[in-house]
C-alpha positions as CSV (number, residue, x, y, z in Angstrom):
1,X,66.8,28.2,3.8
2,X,68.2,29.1,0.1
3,X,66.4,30.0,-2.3
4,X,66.9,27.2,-4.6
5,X,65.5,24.9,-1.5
6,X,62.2,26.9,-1.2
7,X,61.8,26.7,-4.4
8,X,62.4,22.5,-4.4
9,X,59.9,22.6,-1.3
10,X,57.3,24.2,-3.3
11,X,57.5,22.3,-6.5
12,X,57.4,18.6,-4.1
13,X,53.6,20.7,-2.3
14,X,52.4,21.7,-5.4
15,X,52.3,18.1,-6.7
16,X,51.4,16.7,-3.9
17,X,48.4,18.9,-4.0
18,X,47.8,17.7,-7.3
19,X,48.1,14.2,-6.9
20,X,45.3,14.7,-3.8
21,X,42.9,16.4,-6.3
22,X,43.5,13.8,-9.1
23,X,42.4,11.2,-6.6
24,X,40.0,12.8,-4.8
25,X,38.6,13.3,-8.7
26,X,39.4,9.5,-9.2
27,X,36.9,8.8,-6.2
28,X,34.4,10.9,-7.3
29,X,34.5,9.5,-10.5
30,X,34.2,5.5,-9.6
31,X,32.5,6.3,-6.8
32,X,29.7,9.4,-7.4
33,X,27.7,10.5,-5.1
34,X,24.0,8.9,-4.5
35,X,21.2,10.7,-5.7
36,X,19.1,12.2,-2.6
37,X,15.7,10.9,-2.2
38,X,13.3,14.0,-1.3
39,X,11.0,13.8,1.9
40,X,7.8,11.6,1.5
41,X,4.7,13.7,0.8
42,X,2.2,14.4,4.1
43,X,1.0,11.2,4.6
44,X,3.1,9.2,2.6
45,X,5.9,6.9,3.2
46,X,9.2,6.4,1.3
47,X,9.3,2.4,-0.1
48,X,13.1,2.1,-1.2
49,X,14.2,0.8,-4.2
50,X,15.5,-3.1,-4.2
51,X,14.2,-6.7,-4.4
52,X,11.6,-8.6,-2.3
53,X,10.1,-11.7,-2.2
54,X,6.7,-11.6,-4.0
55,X,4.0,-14.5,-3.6
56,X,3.9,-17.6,-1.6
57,X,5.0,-20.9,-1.3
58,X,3.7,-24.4,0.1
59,X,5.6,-24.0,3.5
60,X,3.6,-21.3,4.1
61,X,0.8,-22.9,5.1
62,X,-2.3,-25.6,3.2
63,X,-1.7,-24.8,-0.5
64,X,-5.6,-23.8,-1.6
65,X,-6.9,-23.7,2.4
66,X,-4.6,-21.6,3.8
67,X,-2.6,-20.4,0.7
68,X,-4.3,-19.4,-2.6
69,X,-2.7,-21.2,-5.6
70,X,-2.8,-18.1,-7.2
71,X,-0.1,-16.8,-4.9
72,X,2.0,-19.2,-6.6
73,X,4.9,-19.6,-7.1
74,X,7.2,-17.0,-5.6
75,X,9.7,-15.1,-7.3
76,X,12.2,-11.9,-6.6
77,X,10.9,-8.5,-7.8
78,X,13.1,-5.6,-8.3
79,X,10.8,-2.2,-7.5
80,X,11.5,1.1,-7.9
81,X,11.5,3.3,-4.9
82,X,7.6,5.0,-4.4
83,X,5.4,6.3,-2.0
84,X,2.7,5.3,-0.5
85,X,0.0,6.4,1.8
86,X,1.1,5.7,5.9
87,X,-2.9,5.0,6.5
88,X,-6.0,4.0,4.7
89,X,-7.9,7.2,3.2
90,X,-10.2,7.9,5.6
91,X,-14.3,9.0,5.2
92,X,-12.4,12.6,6.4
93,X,-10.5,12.8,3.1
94,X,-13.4,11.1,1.1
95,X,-15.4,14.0,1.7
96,X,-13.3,16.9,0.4
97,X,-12.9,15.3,-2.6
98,X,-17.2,14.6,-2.6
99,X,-17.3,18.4,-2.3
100,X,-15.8,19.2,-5.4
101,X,-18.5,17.4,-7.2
102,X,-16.3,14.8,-8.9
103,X,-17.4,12.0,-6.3
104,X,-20.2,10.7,-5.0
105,X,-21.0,9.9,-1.5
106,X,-20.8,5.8,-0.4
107,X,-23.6,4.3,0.8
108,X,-23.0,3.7,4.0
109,X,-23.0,7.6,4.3
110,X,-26.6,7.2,4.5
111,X,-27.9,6.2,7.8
112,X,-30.4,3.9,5.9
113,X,-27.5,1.8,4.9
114,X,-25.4,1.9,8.0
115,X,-24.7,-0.1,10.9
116,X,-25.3,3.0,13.0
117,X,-28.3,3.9,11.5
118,X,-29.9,0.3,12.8
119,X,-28.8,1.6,16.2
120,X,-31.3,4.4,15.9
121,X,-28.5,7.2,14.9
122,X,-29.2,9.7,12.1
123,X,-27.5,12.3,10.1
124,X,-28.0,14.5,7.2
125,X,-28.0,12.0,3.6
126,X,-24.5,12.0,2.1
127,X,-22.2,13.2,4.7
128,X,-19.8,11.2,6.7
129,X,-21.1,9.0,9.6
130,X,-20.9,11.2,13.0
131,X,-17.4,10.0,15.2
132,X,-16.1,7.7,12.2
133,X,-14.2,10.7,10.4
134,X,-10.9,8.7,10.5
135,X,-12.8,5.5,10.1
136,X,-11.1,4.3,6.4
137,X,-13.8,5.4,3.4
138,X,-15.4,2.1,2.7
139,X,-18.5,1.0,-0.3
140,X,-15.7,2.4,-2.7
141,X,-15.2,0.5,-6.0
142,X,-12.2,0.1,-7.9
143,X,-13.4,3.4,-10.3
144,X,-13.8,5.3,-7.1
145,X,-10.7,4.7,-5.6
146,X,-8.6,5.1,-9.3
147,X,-10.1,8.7,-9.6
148,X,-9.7,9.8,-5.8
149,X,-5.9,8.9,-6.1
150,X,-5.8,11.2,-9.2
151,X,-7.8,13.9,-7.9
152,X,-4.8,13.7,-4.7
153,X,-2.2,13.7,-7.5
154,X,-1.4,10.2,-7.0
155,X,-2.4,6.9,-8.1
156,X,-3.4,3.3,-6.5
157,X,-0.2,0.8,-5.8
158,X,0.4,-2.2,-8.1
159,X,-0.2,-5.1,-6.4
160,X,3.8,-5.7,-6.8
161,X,4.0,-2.5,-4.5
162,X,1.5,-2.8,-2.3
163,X,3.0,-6.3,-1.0
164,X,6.4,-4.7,-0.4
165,X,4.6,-1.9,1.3
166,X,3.5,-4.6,3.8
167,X,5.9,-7.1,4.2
168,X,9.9,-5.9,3.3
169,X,11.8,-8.0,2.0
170,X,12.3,-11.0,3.8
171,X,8.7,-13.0,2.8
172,X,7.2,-12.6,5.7
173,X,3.4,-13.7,6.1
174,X,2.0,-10.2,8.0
175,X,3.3,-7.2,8.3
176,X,4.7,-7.7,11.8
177,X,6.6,-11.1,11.1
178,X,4.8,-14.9,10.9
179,X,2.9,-15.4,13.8
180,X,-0.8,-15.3,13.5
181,X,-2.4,-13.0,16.0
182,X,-6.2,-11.4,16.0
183,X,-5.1,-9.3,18.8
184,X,-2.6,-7.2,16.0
185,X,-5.2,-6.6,13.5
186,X,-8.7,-6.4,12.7
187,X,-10.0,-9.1,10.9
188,X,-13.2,-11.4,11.6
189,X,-11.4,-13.4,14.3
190,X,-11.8,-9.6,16.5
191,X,-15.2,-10.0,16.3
192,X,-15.8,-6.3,16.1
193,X,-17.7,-6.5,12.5
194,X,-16.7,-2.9,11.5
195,X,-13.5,-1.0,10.6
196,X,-12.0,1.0,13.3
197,X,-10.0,4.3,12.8
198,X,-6.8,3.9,11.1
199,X,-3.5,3.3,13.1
200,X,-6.0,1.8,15.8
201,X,-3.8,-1.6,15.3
202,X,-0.1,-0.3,16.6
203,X,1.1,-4.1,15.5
204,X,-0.1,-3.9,12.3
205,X,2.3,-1.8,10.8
206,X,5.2,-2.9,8.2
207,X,8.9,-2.7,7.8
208,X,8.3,0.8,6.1
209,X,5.9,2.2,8.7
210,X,2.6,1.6,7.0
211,X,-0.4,0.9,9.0
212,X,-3.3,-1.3,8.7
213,X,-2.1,-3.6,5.7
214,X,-3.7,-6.8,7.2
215,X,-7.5,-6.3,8.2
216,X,-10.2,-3.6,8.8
217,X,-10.6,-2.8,4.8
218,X,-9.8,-5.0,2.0
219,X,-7.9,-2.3,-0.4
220,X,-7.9,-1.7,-4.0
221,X,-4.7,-2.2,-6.3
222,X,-4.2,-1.1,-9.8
223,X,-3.7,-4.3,-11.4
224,X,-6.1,-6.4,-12.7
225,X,-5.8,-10.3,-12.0
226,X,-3.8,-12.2,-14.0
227,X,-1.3,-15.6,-12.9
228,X,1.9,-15.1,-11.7
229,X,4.8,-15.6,-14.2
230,X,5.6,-19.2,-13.9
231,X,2.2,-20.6,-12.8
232,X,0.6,-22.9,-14.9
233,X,-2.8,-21.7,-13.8
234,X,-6.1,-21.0,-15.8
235,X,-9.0,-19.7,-14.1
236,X,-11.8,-17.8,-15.9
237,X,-11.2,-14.8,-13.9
238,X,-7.9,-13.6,-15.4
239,X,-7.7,-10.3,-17.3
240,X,-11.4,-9.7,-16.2
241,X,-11.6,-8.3,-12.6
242,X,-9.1,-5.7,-10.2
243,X,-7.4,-7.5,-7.1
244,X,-8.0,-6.7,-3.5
245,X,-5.2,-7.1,-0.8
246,X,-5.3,-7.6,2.6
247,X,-8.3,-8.8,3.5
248,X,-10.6,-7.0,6.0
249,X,-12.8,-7.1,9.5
250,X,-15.2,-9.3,7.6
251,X,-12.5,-11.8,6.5
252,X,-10.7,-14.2,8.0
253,X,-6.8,-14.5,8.4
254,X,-6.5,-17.6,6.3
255,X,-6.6,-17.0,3.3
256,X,-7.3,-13.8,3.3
257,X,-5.9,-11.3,5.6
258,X,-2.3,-12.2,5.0
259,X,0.1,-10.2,2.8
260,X,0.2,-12.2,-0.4
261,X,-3.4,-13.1,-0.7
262,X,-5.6,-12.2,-3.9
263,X,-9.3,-11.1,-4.3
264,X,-10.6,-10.8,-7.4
265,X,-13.9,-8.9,-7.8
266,X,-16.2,-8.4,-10.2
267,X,-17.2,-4.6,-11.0
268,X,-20.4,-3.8,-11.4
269,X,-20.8,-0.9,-14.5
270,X,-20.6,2.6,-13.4
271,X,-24.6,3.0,-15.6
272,X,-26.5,0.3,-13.8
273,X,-25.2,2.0,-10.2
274,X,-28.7,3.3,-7.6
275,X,-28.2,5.4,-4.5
276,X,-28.2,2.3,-2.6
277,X,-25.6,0.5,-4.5
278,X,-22.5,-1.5,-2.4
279,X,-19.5,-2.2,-3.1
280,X,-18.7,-3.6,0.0
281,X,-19.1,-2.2,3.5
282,X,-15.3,-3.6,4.2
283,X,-13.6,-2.3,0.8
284,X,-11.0,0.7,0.8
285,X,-8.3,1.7,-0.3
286,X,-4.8,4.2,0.1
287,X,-2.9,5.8,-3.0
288,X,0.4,5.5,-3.7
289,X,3.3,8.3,-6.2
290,X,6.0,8.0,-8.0
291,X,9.6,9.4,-6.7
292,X,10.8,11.7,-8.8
C-alpha cells in the first residue's frame, strides 16, 4: 500500500470516528440519561412519579350510600415520586419513639382500656400489649401521628399520595382490583373486632407493594378536609378537621373501607387530653418521605 493511500485510509477513519462521536453526543444530548432513583428507605416503598385517577365517580357504586359525595368528582393528579411506609407503624415502633420521652403511651396500652385486659390479661401501665408487638399502634390522634413521622425523619402522606399508594393508576376501588371481598381485608364484615398484625392480609396489598390500605386501622393523612376542585359542595366541616383513609376492622367496606373514601374527624385539644383519653381503638397511621 503507498503511502499516499495510508494516508487517504486514515483521513476517511478519522472522520468517521468523528462523525460517531458527534452523534453519539447528538444522542446524548436529545436524549440524556434518566436521573436514577435511589433504593427506598427500610420499610419504605418507592411510589413513581406520574398521573392517577383521584376520587370517585357515580358508576362506582350509590352516590351518598355506597360513595361519599365528597369523593366527587374525579380528576387526574400528577404526583411526584415519594416514599411511603410498606406497613402500618406498629405498637413495636410506637414504643421506641415513647422511650425518648417525646410520646406518650395510647390508651389501650393500659390493660384497663384494652380488649385484653377484659379477658383477665395484665401488663405493666404504659408498655405495649403482650403478643400484639406488630399489631399497627392504634388510640393515636392526628398530633401523634404528625410528630412520630418527624421524629422517623419523615412525614404523614397527603391524602393525594396516600390514594395512589393504594390504588395505581387505573381507578380501581381496593387495592387488589374491584371486587368486594372480606376475606382480603379486615374490616367489620371479618368479624374479628380488632387489628391484626400487619401484612396479615396477603390480598390487601397495592400496585406498589403496600400492605393493609383497606381495613384493620383507619390512617391519618396530612391534609385537612376540604372539597375536591370542581365539586360544588359545602359542608360545615371543610378546613376544620384532618381526613382518615381506609377505613378499619370497625368499619364497614361501603363507604368506608375502600380507597377513595373520606373521614373527617374532629380533634380533641392536646390540654383537655386524661390518661384515659381515645382517639379511637381502630385509628393508625404509616409515614411517608420525599425522594431526593
Amino acid at each position: 500500500m503507498g503511502q499516499g493511500s495510508w494516508r487517504k485510509e486514515k483521513t476517511l477513519w478519522s472522520m468517521s470516528l468523528v462523525m460517531v462521536v458527534a452523534v453519539v453526543l447528538s444522542s446524548c444530548a436529545l436524549f440524556p440519561p434518566l436521573p436514577l432513583t435511589p433504593d427506598p428507605p427500610p420499610g419504605m416503598v418507592l411510589v413513581p412519579a406520574g398521573d392517577f385517577l383521584m376520587g370517585s365517580t357515580p358508576a362506582d357504586g350509590a352516590v351518598g350510600i355506597q360513595v361519599g359525595v365528597d369523593e366527587l368528582p374525579q380528576r387526574t393528579v400528577y404526583l411526584k415520586s415519594f416514599y411511603i411506609d410498606q406497613y402500618e407503624v406498629t405498637n413495636r415502633q410506637y414504643a421506641d419513639y415513647v422511650k425518648t420521652g417525646r410520646g406518650y403511651a395510647p390508651a389501650t396500652w393500659n390493660f384497663t382500656q384494652h380488649p385484653l385486659g377484659r379477658q383477665g390479661k395484665r401488663w405493666p401501665v404504659g408498655t405495649l400489649p403482650p403478643g400484639e408487638e406488630n399489631h399497627p399502634v392504634t388510640d393515636t390522634d392526628w398530633y401523634d401521628a404528625r410528630a412520630y413521622c418527624a421524629w422517623a425523619g419523615k412525614r404523614l402522606p397527603t391524602e393525594a399520595e396516600w390514594e395512589k399508594a393504594a390504588r395505581g393508576t387505573d381507578g380501581r376501588q381496593f387495592p387488589w382490583g374491584n371486587d368486594v371481598d372480606p376475606r382480603k381485608a379486615n374490616t367489620m364484615e371479618s368479624g374479628l373486632q380488632w387489628a391484626r398484625a400487619v401484612g396479615s392480609y396477603p390480598e390487601d396489598v397495592s400496585p406498589y407493594g403496600v400492605y393493609d390500605m383497606i381495613g384493620n386501622v383507619a390512617e391519618w393523612v396530612s391534609d385537612w378536609y376540604h372539597p375536591y376542585p370542581g365539586s360544588t359542595l359545602t359542608r360545615d366541616a371543610f378546613g376544620k378537621h384532618p381526613v382518615l383513609r381506609g377505613g378499619s376492622w370497625a368499619t364497614p367496606v361501603y363507604p368506608f373501607a375502600r380507597v377513595a373514601a373520606r373521614l373527617p374527624v374532629e380533634l380533641l385539644p392536646m390540654d383537655q387530653r386524661d390518661p384515659n383519653w381515645h382517639t379511637g381503638f381502630d385509628k393508625g397511621f404509616r409515614c411517608a418521605k420525599d425522594v431526593k
